[in-house]
Phi, psi and omega in degrees: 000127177287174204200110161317122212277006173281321173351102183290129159221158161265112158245022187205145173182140177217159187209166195190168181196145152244154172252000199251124187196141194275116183314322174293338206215069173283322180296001161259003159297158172261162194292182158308310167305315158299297173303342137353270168357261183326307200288288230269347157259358170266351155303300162331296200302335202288313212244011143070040178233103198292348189270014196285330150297319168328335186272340174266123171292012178204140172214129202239175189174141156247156181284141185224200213293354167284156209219022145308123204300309188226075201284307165332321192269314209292299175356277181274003161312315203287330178257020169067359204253056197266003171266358185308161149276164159256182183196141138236150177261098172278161199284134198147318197257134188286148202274339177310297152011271180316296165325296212275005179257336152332308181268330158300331159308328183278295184300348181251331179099353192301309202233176181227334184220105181236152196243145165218120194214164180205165209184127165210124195253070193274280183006303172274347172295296204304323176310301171310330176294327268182309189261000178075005172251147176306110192283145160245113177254115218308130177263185168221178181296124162349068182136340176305136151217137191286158190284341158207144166249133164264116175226160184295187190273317178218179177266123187311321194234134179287163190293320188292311169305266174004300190283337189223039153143318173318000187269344164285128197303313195288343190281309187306344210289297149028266181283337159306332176268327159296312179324297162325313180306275213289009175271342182251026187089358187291180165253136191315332202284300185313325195285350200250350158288332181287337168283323167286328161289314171317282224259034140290298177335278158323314166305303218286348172277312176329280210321312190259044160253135171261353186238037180278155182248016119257089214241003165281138189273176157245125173307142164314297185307297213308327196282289160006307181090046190270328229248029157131335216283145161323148152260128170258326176199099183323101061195028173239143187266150163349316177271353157325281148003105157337060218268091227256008183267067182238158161240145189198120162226174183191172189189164202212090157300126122299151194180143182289150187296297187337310171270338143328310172291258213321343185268313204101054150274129200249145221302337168274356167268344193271119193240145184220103167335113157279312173187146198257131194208119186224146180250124181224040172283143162257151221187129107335119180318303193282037168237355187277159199269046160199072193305341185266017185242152184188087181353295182315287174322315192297329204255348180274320178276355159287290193300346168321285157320304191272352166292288185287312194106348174257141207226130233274352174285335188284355201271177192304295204240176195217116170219093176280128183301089144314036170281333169198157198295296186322343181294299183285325170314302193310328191294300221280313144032258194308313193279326188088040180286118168315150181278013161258001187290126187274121176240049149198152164231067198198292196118001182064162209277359163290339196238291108049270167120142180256000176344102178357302183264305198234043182293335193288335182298302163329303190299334176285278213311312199291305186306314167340278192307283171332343119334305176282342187258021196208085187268125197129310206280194202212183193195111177247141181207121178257195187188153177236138173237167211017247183253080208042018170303304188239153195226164180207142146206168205200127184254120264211101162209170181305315223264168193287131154000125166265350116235200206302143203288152177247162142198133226214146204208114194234044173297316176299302153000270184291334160266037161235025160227013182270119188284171168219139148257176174268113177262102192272156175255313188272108134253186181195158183115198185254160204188168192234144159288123163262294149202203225179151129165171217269111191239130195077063187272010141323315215207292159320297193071030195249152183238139178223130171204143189247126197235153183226106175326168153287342177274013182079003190257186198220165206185172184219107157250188168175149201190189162293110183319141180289159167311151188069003188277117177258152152318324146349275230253159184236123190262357157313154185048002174286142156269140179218205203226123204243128185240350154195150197334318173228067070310059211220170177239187213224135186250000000 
């Protein structure tokens, strides 16, 4: 089949990690901008065109927790590209996003090569931390900035979530995954069996993953929380958990067929973006009326479907954005991914490794390979950005688009099948648990819950659990009598 030589492909792709770092000396391991560095040349080496940074024009990057102003221009200074434009993404903004503007920027003409890389070394942070010395990191010049920021629209989480328990990803990710249990009728026991099957699963992919940063295995109990592991927030344990204390980089070349031919790249290396669909409405969870649903997936993998003819349950292979199993229920849910469907080849960011900004980058490269080695087959790989707020997914194959690549933005959609409620900060009164859950219940005990008035408006308390409250029994739908925001009894 011929192929158009503006047609955007990934001929390069890498993922890298160090785990060997001298506990006395963590500053001689390397920062982010160096595994940046490294990734991106073995993306180079990957796709056997040796000048090909030389060539880009573009070097993009999302933002993680380093606080380099433009890591991108040293990047292609380093990399001979010193004419490249830069980009940062900041966090907020979905990493499909990045992608998918990349392979358009290609496909449009705008760029001929886009380097894309990410990185993050909390790992050599927490050491320096740990030994109490000053992490060192390459500086820049005053006044650097990259030639374009992508930043969101809005804020992921409202002041009232902030203010009252909400500020950490695991307590909403939480109340989303009980919302689920009780939308889908389960009993607490069974549901906390169905999740610790789900992320068995997900382990047993890490362990034969070579580029998992947790490759140990874990027991149904251990994930559970029977057998010792912390409950950080109910009903989820440390292994739940997204895990961001990694050094992990990775980097992902683009590049047009046209020019792609022209290197001698060869044609079992060319992987090709069919299409990118992204949802960027922002909706603060405790305004959405219905938490356990998330809009954005359905309607992006619809348009998807209806664009391409393939429907994102169908591809080969599967890497559903994993910060937490409510994050992948909810996917396959919306999309109609059977609950046998293996939806990841990575192990997810609990196992994996969660580097901040840029697991969907990871996830691509792990995809890469698998892909190349599977000629014919497909690929769907999302990304989530803040709390289920804005949702991508983006669809993959060896064989050429049957037709021209998209990347499509279906917000207007999806907030017009999204109910929204009215969220108040002070109430009193009597009120219903919509959903909820317990953090540190080891220790703490504290209750976080988004509760619905009588009057249909809606409120976040948190407070000290009331007596008698367990893991066991289940407070969806209970009344209770709220007498100040972290106050309330069980009616």
């Amino acid at each position: 089949m011929d192929v158009a030589d503006r047609t955007p492909i990934l001929v390069g792709a890498a993922a890298l990690q160090q785990k060997e770092i001298d506990p006395a000396d963590p500053n001689a391991a390397r920062e982010p901008l160096e595994l940046m560095i490294d990734a991106a040349q073995a993306a180079a080496a990957d796709c056997t065109a040796a000048d090909i940074l030389r060539r880009a024009t573009s070097v993009r990057a999302p933002r993680g927790f380093w606080d380099y102003p433009d890591p991108c221009r040293l990047i292609a200074e380093r990399s001979g590209a010193a004419r490249a434009r830069t980009e940062i993404a900041e966090i907020g903004v979905l990493q499909t996003t990045v992608i998918g503007r990349a392979a358009r920027d290609i496909a449009d003409g705008k760029d001929d090569v886009v380097l894309l890389v990410g990185a993050e070394a909390r790992n050599r942070s927490r050491l320096c931390g740990k030994l109490g010395v000053e992490e060192r990191l390459t500086a820049q010049d005053e006044g650097t900035a990259p030639d374009h920021v992508l930043e969101p629209a809005e804020d992921v989480i409202s002041e009232i979530e902030i203010h009252r328990g909400l500020a950490w990803p695991v307590n909403q990710y939480a109340l989303i995954e009980n919302a689920i249990r009780a939308a889908e009728s389960r009993s607490v026991d069974s549901h906390r069996d169905q999740i610790a099957d789900l992320w068995s699963r997900f382990n047993a992919v890490a362990a034969a993953n070579p580029h998992a940063w947790n490759r140990q295995p874990a027991s149904h109990a251990e994930i559970r929380g029977d057998s010792g592991v912390k409950m950080l927030a109910f009903p989820y344990t440390k292994l739940h958990t997204s895990q961001w204390n990694v050094d992990q980089a990775a980097a992902l070349i683009l590049t047009s067929a046209g020019l792609a031919g022209e290197l001698g790249i060869e044609r079992e290396r060319w992987i090709f973006p069919w299409a990118v669909v992204d949802s960027n409405l922002m909706l603060p969870l405790s305004q959405r009326r219905e938490p356990h649903r998330c809009v954005g997936f359905c309607k992006a993998a619809a348009r998807i479907e209806q664009r391409t003819g393939t429907a994102i349950a169908d591809a080969t292979y599967l890497e559903l954005y994993s910060c937490f199993p409510s994050a992948v229920r909810l996917q396959m849910r919306e999309m109609g991914i059977p609950a046998d469907r293996d939806v990841t080849v990575t192990g997810g960011m609990a196992y994996a490794g969660g580097p901040l900004n840029n697991f969907v980058l990871q996830g691509l490269a792990r995809l890469a390979e698998l892909l190349r080695g599977d000629r014919g087959s497909s690929a769907a790989l999302t990304a989530v950005s803040g709390m289920l707020t804005k949702q991508g997914v983006s669809l993959w194959s060896t064989e050429p688009p049957t037709t021209p690549f998209f990347f499509d933005d279906v917000s207007s959609e999806t907030e017009a099948e999204t109910a929204a409620v009215e969220v108040i900060d002070d109430a009193a009164g009597e009120a219903t648990i919509v959903t909820y859950t317990v953090l540190a219940p080891d220790s703490e005990n504290q209750i976080v819950a988004l509760v619905e008035l009588d009057d249909g408006r809606r409120t976040v308390i948190a407070g000290p659990a009331p007596a008698g409250t367990s893991l066991e029994q289940e407070l969806i739908g209970r009344r209770i009598r709220i007498r100040t925001p972290d106050q309330l009894s069980f009616l």
